[in-house]
C-alpha positions in Angstrom: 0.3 59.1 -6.9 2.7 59.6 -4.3 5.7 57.5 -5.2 6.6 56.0 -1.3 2.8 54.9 -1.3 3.4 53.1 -4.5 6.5 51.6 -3.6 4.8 50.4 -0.2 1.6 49.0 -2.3 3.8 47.5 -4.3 5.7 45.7 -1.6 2.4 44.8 0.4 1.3 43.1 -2.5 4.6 41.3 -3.1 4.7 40.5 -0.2 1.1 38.8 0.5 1.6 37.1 -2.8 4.6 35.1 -1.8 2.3 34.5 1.6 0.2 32.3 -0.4 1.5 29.2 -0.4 2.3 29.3 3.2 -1.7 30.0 3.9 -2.5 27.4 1.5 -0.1 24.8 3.6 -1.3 25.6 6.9 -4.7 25.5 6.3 -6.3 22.7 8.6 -2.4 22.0 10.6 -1.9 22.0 14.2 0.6 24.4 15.8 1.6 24.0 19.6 2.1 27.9 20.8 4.8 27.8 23.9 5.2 31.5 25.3 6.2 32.7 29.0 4.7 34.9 31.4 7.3 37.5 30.2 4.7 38.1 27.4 2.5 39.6 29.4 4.7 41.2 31.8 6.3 43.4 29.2 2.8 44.0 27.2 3.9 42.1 24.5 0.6 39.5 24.3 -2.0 42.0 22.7 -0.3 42.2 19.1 0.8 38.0 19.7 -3.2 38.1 20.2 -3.7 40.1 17.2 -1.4 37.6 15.0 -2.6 34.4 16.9 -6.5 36.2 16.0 -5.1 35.6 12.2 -3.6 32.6 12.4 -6.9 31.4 13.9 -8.8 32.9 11.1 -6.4 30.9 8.7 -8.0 28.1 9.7 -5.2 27.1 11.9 -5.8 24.3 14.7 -4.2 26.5 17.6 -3.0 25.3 20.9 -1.4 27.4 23.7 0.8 26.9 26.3 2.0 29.5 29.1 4.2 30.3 31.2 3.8 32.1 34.5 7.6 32.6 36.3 7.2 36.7 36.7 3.7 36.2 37.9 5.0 33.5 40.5 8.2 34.8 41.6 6.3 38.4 42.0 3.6 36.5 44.3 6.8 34.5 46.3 8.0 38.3 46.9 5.2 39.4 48.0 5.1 36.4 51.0 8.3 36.6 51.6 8.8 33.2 50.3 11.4 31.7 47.2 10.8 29.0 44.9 13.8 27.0 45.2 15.9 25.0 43.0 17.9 21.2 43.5 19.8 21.3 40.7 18.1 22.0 37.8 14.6 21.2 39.3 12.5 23.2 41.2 11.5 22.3 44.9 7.5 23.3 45.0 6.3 23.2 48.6 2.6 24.0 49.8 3.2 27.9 50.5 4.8 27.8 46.8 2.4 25.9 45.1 -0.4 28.4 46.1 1.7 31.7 44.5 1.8 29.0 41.4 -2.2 28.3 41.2 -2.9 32.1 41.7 -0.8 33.3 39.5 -1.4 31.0 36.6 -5.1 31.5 37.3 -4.5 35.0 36.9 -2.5 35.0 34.0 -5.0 32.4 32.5 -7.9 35.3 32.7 -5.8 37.9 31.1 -4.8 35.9 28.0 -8.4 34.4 27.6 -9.5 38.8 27.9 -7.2 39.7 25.5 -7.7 37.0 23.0 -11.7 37.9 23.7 -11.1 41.7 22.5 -13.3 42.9 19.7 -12.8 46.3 19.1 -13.6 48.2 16.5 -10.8 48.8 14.3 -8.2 47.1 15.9 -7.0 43.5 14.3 -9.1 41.4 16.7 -12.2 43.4 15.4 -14.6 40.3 14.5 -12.3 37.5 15.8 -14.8 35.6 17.8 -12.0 33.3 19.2 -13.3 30.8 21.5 -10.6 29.5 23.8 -10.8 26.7 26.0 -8.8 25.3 28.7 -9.3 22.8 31.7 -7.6 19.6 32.9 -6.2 18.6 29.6 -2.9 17.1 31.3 -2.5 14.8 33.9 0.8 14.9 35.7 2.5 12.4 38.5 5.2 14.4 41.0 8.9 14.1 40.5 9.3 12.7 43.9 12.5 12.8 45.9 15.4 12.8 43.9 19.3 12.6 45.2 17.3 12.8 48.9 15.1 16.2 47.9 11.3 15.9 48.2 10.6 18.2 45.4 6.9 18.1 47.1 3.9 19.5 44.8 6.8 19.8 41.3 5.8 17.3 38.2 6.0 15.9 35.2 4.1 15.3 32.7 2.5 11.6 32.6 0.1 11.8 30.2 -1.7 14.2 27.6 -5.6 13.7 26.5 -5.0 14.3 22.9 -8.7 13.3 22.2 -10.1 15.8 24.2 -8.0 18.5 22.9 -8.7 17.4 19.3 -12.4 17.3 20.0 -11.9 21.3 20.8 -10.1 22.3 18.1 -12.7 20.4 15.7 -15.3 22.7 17.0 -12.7 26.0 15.9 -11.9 26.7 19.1 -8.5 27.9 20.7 -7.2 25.2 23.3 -5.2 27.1 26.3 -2.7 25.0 28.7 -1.1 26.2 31.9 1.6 25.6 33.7 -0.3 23.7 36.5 -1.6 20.0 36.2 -3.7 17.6 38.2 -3.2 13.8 39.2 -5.6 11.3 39.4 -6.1 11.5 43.1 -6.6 15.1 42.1 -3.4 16.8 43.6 -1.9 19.9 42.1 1.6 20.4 40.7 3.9 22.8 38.6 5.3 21.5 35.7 7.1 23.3 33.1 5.6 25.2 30.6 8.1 23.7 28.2 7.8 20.3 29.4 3.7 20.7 29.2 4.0 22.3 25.0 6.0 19.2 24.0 3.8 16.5 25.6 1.1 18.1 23.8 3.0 18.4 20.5 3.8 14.9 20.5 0.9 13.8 22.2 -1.1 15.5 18.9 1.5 15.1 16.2 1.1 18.4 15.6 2.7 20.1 12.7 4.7 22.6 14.9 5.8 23.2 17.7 6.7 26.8 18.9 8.3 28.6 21.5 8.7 32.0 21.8 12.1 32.7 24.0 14.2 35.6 25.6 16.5 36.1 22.5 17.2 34.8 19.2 19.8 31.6 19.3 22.9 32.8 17.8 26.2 31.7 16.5 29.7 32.6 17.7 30.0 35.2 15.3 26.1 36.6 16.7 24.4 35.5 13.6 21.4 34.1 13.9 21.2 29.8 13.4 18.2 29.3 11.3 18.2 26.1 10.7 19.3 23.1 12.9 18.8 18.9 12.8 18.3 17.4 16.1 21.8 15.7 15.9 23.3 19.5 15.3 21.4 20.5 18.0 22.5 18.2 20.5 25.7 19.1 19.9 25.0 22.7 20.7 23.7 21.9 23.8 26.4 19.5 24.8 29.4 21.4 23.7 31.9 23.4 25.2 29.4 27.1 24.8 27.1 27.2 27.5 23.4 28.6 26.0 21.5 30.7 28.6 18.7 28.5 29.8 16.1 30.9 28.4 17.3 29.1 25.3 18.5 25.7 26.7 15.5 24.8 27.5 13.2 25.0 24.4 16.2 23.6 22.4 15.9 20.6 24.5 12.5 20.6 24.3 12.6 20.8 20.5 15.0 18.0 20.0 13.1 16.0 21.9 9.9 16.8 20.2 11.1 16.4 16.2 12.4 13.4 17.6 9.1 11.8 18.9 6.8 13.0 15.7 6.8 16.5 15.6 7.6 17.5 12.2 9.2 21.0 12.8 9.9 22.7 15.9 11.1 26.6 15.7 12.3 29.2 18.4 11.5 33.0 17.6 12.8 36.0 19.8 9.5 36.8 21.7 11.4 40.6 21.1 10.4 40.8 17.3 7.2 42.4 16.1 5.4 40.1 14.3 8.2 37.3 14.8 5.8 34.7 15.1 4.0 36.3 11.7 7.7 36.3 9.9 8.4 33.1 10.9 5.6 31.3 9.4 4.8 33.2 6.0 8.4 34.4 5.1 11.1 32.4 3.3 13.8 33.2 5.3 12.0 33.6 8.7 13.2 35.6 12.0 13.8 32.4 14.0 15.8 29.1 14.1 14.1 26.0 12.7 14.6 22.7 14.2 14.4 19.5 12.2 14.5 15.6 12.8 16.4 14.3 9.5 19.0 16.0 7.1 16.5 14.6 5.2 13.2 15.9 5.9 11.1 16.9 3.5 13.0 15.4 0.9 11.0 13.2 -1.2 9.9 11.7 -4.8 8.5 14.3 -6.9 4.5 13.5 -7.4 2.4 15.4 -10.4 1.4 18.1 -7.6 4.9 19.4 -7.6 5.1 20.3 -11.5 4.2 23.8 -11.2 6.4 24.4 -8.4 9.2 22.3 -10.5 9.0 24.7 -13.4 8.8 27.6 -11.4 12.5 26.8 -9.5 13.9 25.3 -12.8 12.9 28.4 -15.4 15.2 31.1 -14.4 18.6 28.5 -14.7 16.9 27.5 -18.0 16.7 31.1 -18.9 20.3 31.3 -17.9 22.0 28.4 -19.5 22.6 26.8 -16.5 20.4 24.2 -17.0 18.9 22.4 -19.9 14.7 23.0 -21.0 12.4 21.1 -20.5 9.0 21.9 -21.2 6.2 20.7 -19.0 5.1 17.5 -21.3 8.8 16.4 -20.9 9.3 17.0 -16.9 5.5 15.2 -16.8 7.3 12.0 -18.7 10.4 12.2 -16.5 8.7 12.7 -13.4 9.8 9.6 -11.5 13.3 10.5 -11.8 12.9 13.7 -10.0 13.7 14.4 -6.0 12.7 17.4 -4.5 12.7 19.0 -1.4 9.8 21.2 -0.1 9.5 23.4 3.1 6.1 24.6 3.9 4.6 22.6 1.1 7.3 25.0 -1.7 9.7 22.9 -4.1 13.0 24.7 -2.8 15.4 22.4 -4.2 15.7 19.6 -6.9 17.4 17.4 -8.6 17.0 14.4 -11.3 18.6 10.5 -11.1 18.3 9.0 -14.7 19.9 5.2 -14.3 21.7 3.3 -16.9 21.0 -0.2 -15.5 23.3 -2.0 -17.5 26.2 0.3 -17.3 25.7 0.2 -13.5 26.0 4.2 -13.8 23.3 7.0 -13.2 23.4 11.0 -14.3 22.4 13.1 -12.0 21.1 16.1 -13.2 18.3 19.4 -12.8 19.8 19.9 -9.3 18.6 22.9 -8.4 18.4 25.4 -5.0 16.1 28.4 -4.9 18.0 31.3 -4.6 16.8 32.0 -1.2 17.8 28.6 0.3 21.2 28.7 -1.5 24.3 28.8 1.1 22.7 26.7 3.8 23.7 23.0 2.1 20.7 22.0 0.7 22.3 20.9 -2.7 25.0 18.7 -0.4 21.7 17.2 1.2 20.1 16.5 -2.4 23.6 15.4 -3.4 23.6 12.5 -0.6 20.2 11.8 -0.9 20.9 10.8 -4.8 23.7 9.2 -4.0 22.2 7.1 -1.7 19.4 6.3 -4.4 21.9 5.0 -6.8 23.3 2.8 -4.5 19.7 0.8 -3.6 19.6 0.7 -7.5 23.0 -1.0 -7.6 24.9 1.7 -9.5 28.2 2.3 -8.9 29.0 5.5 -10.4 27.5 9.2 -11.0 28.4 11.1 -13.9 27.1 15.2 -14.3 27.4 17.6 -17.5 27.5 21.1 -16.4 28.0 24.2 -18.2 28.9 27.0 -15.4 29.2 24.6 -12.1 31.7 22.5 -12.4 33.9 24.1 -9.4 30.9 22.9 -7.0 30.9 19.2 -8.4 35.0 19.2 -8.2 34.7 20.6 -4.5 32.4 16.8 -3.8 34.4 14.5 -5.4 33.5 14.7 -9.0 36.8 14.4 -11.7 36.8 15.2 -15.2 36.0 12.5 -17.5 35.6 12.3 -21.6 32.9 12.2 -23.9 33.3 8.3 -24.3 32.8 7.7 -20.7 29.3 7.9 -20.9 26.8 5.1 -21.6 26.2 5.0 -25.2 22.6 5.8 -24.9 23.5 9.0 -23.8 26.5 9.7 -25.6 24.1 10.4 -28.4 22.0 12.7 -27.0 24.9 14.8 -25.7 24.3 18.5 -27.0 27.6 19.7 -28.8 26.2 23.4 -29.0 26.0 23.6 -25.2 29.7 22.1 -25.2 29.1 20.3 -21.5 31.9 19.2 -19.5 31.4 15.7 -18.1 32.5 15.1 -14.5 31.9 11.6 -12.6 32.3 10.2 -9.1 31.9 6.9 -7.6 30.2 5.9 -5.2 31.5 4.2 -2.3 29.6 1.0 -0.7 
């Protein structure tokens, strides 16, 4: 057999093996799909159809949001008309709003065409994707603001979450536009950003997602791939200005996370599969937005045993850390914190109090090797140390065999032997030769 075909069999299979627990986590969760008319301007919406055909298939509760601004502006062109802008809001007078309607009417039919394709051979062969749209949002108009009438521009007032729910019960695809109606049954143009977080929150969906222009960098152009909402504010309230291709969704996504929404993530609409590699990869292609330091940081239950041993077994193999066999991690099981992303243990680590002493060990902590570098051991760190102090202990103590530069760099000092609580002074392991290191806490 040719040896490239092997190699790429053997990477396919690799590859859809570590996919599995991803699928398995999905299963049955509601994603909240923001893209912009730029998708379909630059032909980029029949493969984001093939992999939101998959996703679908998953058994993924899908709901879409577009954007139209190429369509529109292309339509204002053509009349010789502009939508303009007060600030950082758009003014959406009569001649406007009707390039709006038509052109996310027309963009509407396109996506629901290309997410109806069923050809032979191709990825949507088979699909059957039922998508659904219709008056799903009801909006209110901004008004006049700083003396502009912003005219037929709104805002979201309120999303019918039961009604959407109800369609994606049935299996179906729900699709939201740009353009929402009022009671009284006016028209308006809100933003397609706005629109894909009331829905996200609106639902509590599991994620919210927006495709964007480019990939959110750093100052050194590497891509940010994981941010908190407090992080995130900062970003968009420091001294850098972001383009408001990216702006925009960032805002979004802090306010999202912090209304419900577990996870929020922005992917460069420019990557092939982005939205693909996002989802079922470890690293991803995108930046990930989160609400807490500490999210997804929890006790460990009997569900995360096998996941456990399977982050704890190579450092076992290594020295690094000491065995324990499965009968032993089920008896010590309430000691153990762990930290999941995507329903995968990435991270550990183990609190065993000594009431008496008022001291605690903290031990097994532990960092997948692909999350390592990105300061989930400081979060486990914190989150033990803030453990110990509802239990009323006053000090952590740690033996380590090969990381006792990392526990120095937090606060940890060398101790002896006959610092430790007696209990576990006799169970210390003279073959392994530990050095003991302890820190206390502060109230």
């Amino acid at each position: 057999m040719n040896k490239n075909k092997t190699t790429q069999r053997s990477d396919f299979v690799a590859w859809f093996r570590a996919s599995a627990p991803y699928i398995h986590a999905f299963r049955g969760r509601t994603f909240v799909v923001s893209f912009g008319g730029e998708v379909l301007k630059e032909s980029r919406f029949t493969p984001l159809a093939h992999d939101l055909a998959l996703l679908n298939a998953l058994g993924i509760r899908l709901v879409l949001v577009y954007g139209a601004r190429p369509q529109i502006e292309a339509r204002l062109k053509q009349q010789g008309a502009e939508l303009r802008y007060a600030g950082h809001l758009r003014v959406t007078d009569a001649r406007a709003m009707a390039c709006v309607t038509e052109a996310a009417a027309a963009v509407r039919v396109e996506i629901e065409a290309l997410l109806s394709l069923g050809v032979v051979n191709s990825p949507m062969h088979g699909a059957r994707i039922r998508v659904v749209s219709g008056n799903f949002v009801t909006a209110r108009p901004i008004g006049v603001r700083d003396g502009v009438d912003h005219g037929h521009t709104g805002t979201v007032r309120r999303v019918d979450a039961g009604g959407i729910r109800a369609q994606l019960d049935l299996g179906a695809v729900v699709l939201l536009s740009p353009v929402a109606y009022s009671p009284t049954g006016e028209v308006f143009n809100v933003a397609a950003e706005e629109v894909a977080t009331a829905a996200a929150i609106a639902l509590q969906a599991d994620k919210l997602i927006f495709l964007t222009g480019q990939g959110l960098a750093d100052g050194r152009r590497r891509l940010v791939r994981e941010l908190t909402t407090d992080q995130a504010r900062a970003l968009l309230e420091g001294r850098r200005r972001l383009d408001a291709g990216l702006a925009q969704p960032l805002a979004a996504a802090v306010r999202a996370c912090t209304h419900g929404v577990e996870r929020a993530h922005l992917i460069d609409r420019h990557v092939d599969g982005g939205l693909l590699l996002e989802l079922f990869t470890r690293d991803g292609v995108g930046t990930l937005v989160t609400s807490d330091v500490f999210e997804g940081t929890r006790q460990a239950t009997v569900e995360d045993i096998p996941g456990l041993l399977e982050l704890i077994a190579p450092l076992e193999k290594e020295g690094i850390l000491v065995r324990r066999s499965r009968e032993q991690l089920e008896l010590e099981l309430d000691h153990f914190t762990v930290m999941e992303r995507d329903g995968m243990v990435v991270a550990c680590a183990a609190l065993y109090p000594f009431i008496d002493e008022h001291v605690g060990e903290l031990a097994c902590l532990a960092v997948h090797p692909d999350y390592r570098g990105r300061g989930r051991g400081d979060v486990l760190l914190e989150y033990v140390q803030r453990r110990a102090r509802q239990l009323g202990l006053k000090r952590l103590f740690v033996l380590t065999t090969q990381s006792a530069h990392w526990f120095r760099e937090r606060g940890f000092v060398p101790a002896e032997l006959a610092d430790l609580p007696v209990k576990r002074r006799d169970l210390y392991n003279y073959r392994r030769n530990s050095k003991v290191f302890v820190r206390d806490l502060d109230e």
